[in-house]
C-alpha positions as CSV (number, residue, x, y, z in Angstrom):
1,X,87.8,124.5,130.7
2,X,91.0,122.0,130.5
3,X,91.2,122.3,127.3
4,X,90.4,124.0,124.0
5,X,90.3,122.2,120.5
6,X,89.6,124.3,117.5
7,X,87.8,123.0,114.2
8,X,88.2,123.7,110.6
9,X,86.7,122.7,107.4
10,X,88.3,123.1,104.3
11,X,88.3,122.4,100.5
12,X,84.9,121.3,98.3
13,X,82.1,120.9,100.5
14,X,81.2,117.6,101.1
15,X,77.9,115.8,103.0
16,X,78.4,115.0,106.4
17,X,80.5,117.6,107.7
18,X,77.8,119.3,109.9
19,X,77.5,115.7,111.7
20,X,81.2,115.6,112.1
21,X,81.4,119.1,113.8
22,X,78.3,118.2,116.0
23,X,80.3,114.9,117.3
24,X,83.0,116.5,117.8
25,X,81.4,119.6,119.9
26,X,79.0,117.6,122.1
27,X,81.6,114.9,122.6
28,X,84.1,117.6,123.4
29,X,81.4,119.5,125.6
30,X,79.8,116.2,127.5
31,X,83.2,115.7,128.9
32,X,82.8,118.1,130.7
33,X,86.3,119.9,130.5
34,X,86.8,120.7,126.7
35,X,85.6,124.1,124.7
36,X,85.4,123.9,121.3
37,X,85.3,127.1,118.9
38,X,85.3,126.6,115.0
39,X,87.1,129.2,112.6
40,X,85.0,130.2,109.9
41,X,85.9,129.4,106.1
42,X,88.7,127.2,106.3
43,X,92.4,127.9,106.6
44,X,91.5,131.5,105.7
45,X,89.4,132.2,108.9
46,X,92.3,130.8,110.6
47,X,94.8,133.4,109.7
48,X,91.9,135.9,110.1
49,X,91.0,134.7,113.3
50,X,87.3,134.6,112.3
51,X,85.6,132.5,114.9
52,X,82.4,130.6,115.9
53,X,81.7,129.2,119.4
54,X,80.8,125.7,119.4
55,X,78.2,125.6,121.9
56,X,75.0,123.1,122.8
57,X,72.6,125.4,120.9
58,X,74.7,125.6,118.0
59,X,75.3,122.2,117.7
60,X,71.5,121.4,117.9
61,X,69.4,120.2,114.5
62,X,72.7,120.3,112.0
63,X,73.1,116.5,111.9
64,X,70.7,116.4,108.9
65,X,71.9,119.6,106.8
66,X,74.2,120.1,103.8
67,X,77.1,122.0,103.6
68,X,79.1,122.8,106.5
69,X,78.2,125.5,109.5
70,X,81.7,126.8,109.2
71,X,82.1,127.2,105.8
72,X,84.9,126.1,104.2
73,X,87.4,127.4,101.2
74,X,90.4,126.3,99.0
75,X,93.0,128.6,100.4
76,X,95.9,127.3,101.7
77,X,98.1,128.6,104.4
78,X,101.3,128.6,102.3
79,X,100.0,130.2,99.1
80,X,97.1,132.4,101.1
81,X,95.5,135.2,98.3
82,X,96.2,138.8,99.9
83,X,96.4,142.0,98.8
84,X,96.2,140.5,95.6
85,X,99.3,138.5,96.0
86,X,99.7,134.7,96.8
87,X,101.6,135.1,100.5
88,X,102.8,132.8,103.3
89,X,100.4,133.3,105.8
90,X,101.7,130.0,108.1
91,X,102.9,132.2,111.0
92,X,100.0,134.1,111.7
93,X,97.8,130.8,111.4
94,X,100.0,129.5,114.2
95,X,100.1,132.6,116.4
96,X,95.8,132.4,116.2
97,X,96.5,128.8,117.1
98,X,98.3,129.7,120.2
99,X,95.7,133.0,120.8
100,X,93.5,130.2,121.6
101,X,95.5,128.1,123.9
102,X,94.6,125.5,121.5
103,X,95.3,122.0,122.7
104,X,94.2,120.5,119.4
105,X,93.3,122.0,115.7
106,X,90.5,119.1,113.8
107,X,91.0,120.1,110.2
108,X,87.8,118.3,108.2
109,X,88.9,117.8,104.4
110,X,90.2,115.9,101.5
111,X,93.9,115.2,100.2
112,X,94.8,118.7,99.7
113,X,93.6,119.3,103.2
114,X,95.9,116.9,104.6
115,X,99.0,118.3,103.1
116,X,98.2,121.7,104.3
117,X,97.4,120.4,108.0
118,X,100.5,118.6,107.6
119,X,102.5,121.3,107.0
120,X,100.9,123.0,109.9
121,X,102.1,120.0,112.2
122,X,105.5,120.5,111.3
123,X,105.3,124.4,112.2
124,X,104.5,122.4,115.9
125,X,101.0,122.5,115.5
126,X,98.7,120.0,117.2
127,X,96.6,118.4,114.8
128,X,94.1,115.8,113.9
129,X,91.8,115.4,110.7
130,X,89.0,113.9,109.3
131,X,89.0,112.0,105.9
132,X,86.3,113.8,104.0
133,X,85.3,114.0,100.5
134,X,82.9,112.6,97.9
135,X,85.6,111.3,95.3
136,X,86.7,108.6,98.3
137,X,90.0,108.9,97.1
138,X,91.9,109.7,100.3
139,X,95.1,107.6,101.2
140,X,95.0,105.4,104.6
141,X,91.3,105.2,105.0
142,X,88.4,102.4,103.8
143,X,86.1,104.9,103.1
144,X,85.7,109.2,103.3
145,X,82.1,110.3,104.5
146,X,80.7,112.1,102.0
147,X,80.8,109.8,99.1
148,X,77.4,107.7,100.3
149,X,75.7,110.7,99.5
150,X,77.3,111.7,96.3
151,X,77.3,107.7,94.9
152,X,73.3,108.2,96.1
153,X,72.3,111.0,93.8
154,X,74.6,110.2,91.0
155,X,72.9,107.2,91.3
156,X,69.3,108.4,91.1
157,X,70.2,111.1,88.6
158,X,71.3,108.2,86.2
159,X,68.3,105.9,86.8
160,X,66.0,109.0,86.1
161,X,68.0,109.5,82.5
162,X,67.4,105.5,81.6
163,X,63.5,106.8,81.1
164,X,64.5,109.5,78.4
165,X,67.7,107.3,76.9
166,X,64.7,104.4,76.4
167,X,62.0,106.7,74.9
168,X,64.5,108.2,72.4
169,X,66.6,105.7,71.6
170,X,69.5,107.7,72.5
171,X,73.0,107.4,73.9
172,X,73.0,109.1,77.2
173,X,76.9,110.4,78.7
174,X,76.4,111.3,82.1
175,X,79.7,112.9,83.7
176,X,80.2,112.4,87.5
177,X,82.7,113.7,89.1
178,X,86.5,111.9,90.3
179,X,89.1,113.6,88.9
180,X,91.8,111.2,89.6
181,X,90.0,108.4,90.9
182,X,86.8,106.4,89.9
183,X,85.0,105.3,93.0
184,X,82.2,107.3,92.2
185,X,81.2,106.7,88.7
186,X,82.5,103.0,89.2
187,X,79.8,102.8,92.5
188,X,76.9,104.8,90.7
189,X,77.6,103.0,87.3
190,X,77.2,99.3,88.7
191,X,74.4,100.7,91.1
192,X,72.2,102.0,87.8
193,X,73.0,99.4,85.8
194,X,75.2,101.5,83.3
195,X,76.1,99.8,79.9
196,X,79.5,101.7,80.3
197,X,81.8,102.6,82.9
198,X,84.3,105.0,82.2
199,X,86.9,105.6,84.7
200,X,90.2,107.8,85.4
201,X,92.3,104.3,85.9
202,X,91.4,102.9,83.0
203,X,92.3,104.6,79.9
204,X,89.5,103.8,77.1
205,X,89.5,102.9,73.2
206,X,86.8,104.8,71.3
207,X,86.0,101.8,69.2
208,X,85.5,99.6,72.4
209,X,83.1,101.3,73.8
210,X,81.2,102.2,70.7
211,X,81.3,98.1,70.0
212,X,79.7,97.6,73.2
213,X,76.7,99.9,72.2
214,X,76.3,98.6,68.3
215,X,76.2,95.8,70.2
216,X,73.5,96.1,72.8
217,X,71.8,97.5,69.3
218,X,72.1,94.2,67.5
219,X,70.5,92.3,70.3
220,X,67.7,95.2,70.4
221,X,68.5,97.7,72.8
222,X,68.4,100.4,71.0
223,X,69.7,103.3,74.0
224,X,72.6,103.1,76.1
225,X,73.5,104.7,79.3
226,X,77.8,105.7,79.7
227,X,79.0,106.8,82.8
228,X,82.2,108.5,82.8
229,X,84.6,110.0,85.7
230,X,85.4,114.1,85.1
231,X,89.3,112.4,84.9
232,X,88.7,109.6,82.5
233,X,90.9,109.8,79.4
234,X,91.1,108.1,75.5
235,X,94.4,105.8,75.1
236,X,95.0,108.9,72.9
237,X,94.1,112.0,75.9
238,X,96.1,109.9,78.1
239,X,99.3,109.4,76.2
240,X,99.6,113.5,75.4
241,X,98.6,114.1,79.2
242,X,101.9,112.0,79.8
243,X,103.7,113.7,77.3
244,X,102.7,117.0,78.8
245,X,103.1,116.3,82.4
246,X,106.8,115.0,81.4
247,X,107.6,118.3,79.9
248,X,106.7,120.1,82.9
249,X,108.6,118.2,85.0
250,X,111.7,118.3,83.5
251,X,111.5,122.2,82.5
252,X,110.9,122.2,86.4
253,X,114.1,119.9,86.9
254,X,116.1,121.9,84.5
255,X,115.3,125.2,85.6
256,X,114.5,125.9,81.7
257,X,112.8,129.3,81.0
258,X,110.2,127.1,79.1
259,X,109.1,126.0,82.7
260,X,106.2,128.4,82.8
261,X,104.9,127.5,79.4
262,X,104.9,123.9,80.4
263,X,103.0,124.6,83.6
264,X,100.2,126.2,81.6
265,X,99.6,123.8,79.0
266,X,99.5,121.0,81.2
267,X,97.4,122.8,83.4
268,X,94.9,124.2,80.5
269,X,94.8,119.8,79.6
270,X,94.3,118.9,83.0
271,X,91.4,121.8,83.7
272,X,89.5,121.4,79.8
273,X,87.7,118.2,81.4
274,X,84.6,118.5,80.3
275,X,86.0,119.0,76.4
276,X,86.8,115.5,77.0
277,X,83.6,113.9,77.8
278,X,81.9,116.1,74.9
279,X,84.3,114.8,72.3
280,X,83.9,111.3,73.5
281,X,79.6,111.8,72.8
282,X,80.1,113.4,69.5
283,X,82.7,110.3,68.9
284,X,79.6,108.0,70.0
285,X,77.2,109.5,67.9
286,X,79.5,109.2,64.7
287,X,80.1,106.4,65.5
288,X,76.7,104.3,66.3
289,X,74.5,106.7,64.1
290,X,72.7,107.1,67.4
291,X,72.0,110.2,68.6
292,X,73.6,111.2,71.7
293,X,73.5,113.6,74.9
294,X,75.3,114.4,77.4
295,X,74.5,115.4,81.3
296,X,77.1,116.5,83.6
297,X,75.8,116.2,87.0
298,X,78.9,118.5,88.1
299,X,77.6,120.4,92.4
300,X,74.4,118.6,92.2
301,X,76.8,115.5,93.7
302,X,77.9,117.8,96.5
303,X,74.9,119.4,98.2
304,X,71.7,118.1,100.0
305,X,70.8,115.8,103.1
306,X,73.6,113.3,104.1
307,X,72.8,110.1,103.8
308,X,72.4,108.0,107.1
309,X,75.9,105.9,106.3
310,X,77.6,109.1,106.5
311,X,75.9,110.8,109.2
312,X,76.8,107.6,111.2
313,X,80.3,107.5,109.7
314,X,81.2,111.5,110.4
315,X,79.8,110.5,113.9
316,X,82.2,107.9,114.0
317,X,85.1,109.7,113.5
318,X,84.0,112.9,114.8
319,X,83.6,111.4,118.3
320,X,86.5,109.3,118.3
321,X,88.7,112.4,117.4
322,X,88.1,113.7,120.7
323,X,89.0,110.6,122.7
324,X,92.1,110.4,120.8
325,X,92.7,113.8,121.8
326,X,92.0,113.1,125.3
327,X,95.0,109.9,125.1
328,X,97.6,113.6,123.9
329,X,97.5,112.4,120.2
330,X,98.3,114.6,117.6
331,X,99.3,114.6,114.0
332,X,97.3,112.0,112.9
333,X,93.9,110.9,110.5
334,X,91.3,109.7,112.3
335,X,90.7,106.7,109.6
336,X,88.2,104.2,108.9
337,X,89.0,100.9,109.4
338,X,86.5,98.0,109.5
339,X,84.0,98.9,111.8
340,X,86.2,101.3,114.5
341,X,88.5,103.8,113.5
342,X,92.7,104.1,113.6
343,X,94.8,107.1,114.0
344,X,97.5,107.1,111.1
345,X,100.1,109.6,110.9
346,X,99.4,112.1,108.6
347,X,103.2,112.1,107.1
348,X,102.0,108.5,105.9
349,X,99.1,110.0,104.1
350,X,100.1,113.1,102.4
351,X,101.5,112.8,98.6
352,X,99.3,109.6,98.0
353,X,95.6,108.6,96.6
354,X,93.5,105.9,96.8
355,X,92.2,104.7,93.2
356,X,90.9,102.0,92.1
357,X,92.4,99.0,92.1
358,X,92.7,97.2,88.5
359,X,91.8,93.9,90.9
360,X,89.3,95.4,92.7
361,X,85.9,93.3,93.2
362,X,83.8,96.3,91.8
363,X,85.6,96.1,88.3
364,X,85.4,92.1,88.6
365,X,81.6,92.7,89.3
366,X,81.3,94.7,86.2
367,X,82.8,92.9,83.7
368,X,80.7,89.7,84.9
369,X,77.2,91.3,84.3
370,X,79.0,93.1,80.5
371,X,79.7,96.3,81.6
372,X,82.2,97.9,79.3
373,X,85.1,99.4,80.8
374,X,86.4,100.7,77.7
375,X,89.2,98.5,77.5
């Protein structure tokens, strides 16, 4: 073999990643002068130089299942649980790199994945990634695959709890995951027809949205259906979420011995999401006199058969990673754009997200058919 590229996948599982390792094996194998060998659980089989031979028989019937072949987990290079302790574990990822004779190291993830590859790059690391994840919220790319699927169930999941909202006369909250961005309850919401779309870039007034269902009340409709992002916050959340986040910053800028503190309370905000969403159905209920429930779809988004846009999309990309390593490219996204795909460096990625646009066409579309955004 001419050359040997090594594959990764890291971070939340996502669907489509079993049809991005295929392309990329029998793409790499069908020219006839690549081996490909995949290290098991992420950045951690990396460093422990855990390894799985990417071969035709291996490859064969994973296009259509869940998950990931590899495994994958959140650890990252520079911060690396051992022993107990967090360690830098960069140099011994990079001497397994060169064990290899790697040409080329595919690393499959989200953001976070990207700024950990990145940093691998600038330890002189050849490296490519995919843009993976069902939130969609990666920088530089039209689209991740992965969030067909997830917009897919959270969409059939909300059309099955219109049944029970109707019968009962109830407000229904259904939680869908995006942390920091809203593509997904923005996509499923318009999809199912939700009365309310709840969504992190768009901070919402309790009163506002509870208007919009004493008003679908007056004209009869006595249920309403509220999808709302994990990251979606009150005018109120929002503004101490700010105040937090700015005390943490500068205890970080001033070196204060309050620094620690600060980190935990903004991190004990940032991680009591679901708190948020239960509060805002308890606020409904009081609100409407309607009783209320709420479903938080949470993994259930994550697992399953990939839909066929993202077994064709992780195809996509997977096989034009390899010809991009053929042409000596390195340090770069494979991204979607339009119909074909673009390398873009990863330094132009990393630190960024894509949200929602407060233009974008999706919003527009859901304020013209009375959609409440909560604003």
């Amino acid at each position: 073999m001419d050359r040997h590229i090594g594959i990764l996948t890291a971070g939340g599982d996502s669907p489509g990643l079993n049809a991005a390792i295929r392309a990329i094996g029998k793409t790499a194998l069908d020219t006839g002068h690549m081996e490909v060998v995949g290290f098991k659980d992420g950045f951690r089989g990396l460093m422990e130089n855990r390894i799985m031979r990417l071969e035709r028989s291996t490859l064969s019937s994973i296009l259509t299942l869940g998950g990931t072949i590899l495994g994958t987990s959140r650890d990252k290079p520079h911060k690396m649980p051992v022993g107990g302790e967090l360690m830098d574990m960069s140099e011994v990822i990079c001497d397994n790199y060169f064990r290899h004779n790697l040409d080329a190291l595919v690393c499959i993830g989200g953001g976070g994945t990207q700024k950990n590859a990145y940093r691998l790059a600038q330890r002189g690391l050849n490296i490519l990634t995919l843009p993976k994840t069902i939130d969609n919220d990666v920088y530089g790319t039209d689209v991740t695959f992965g969030f067909d699927t997830a917009m897919e169930i959270a969409t059939e999941a909300i059309d099955r709890l219109h049944s029970t909202a109707h019968s009962h006369h109830r407000i229904i909250v259904v939680e869908v995951m995006g942390h920091n961005a809203g593509w997904l309850a923005l996509g499923a919401g318009l999809a199912s027809g939700a009365d309310v779309i709840l969504i992190p870039e768009i901070p919402y007034d309790h009163e506002k949205v509870a208007r919009a269902i004493r008003h679908r009340q007056q004209r009869g409709n006595n249920f309403s259906i509220v999808v709302v992002a994990e990251g979606a916050l009150s005018i109120d959340e929002k503004k101490k979420r700010d105040k937090l986040r700015t005390k943490k910053l500068k205890a970080k800028e001033n070196g204060d011995l309050k620094k620690k503190q600060a980190s935990e309370a903004y991190a004990r905000f940032s991680k009591n999401r679901a708190e948020h969403t239960l509060r805002l159905s308890q606020h409904l209920e009081e609100m409407t006199g309607l009783e209320s429930r709420l479903t938080i779809l949470g993994h259930l988004q994550r697992g399953g058969t990939p839909s066929a846009t993202d077994r064709v999309l992780a195809t996509k990309l997977g096989s034009a990673c390899v010809k991009y390593v053929e042409e000596g490219l390195s340090n770069v996204m494979i991204a979607v754009r339009g119909d074909g795909t673009e390398p873009v460096s990863l330094a132009d990625v990393i630190g960024k997200r894509k949200v929602v646009p407060l233009d974008h066409c999706w919003l527009e579309s859901a304020r013209n058919v009375g959609t409440c955004l909560g604003d």
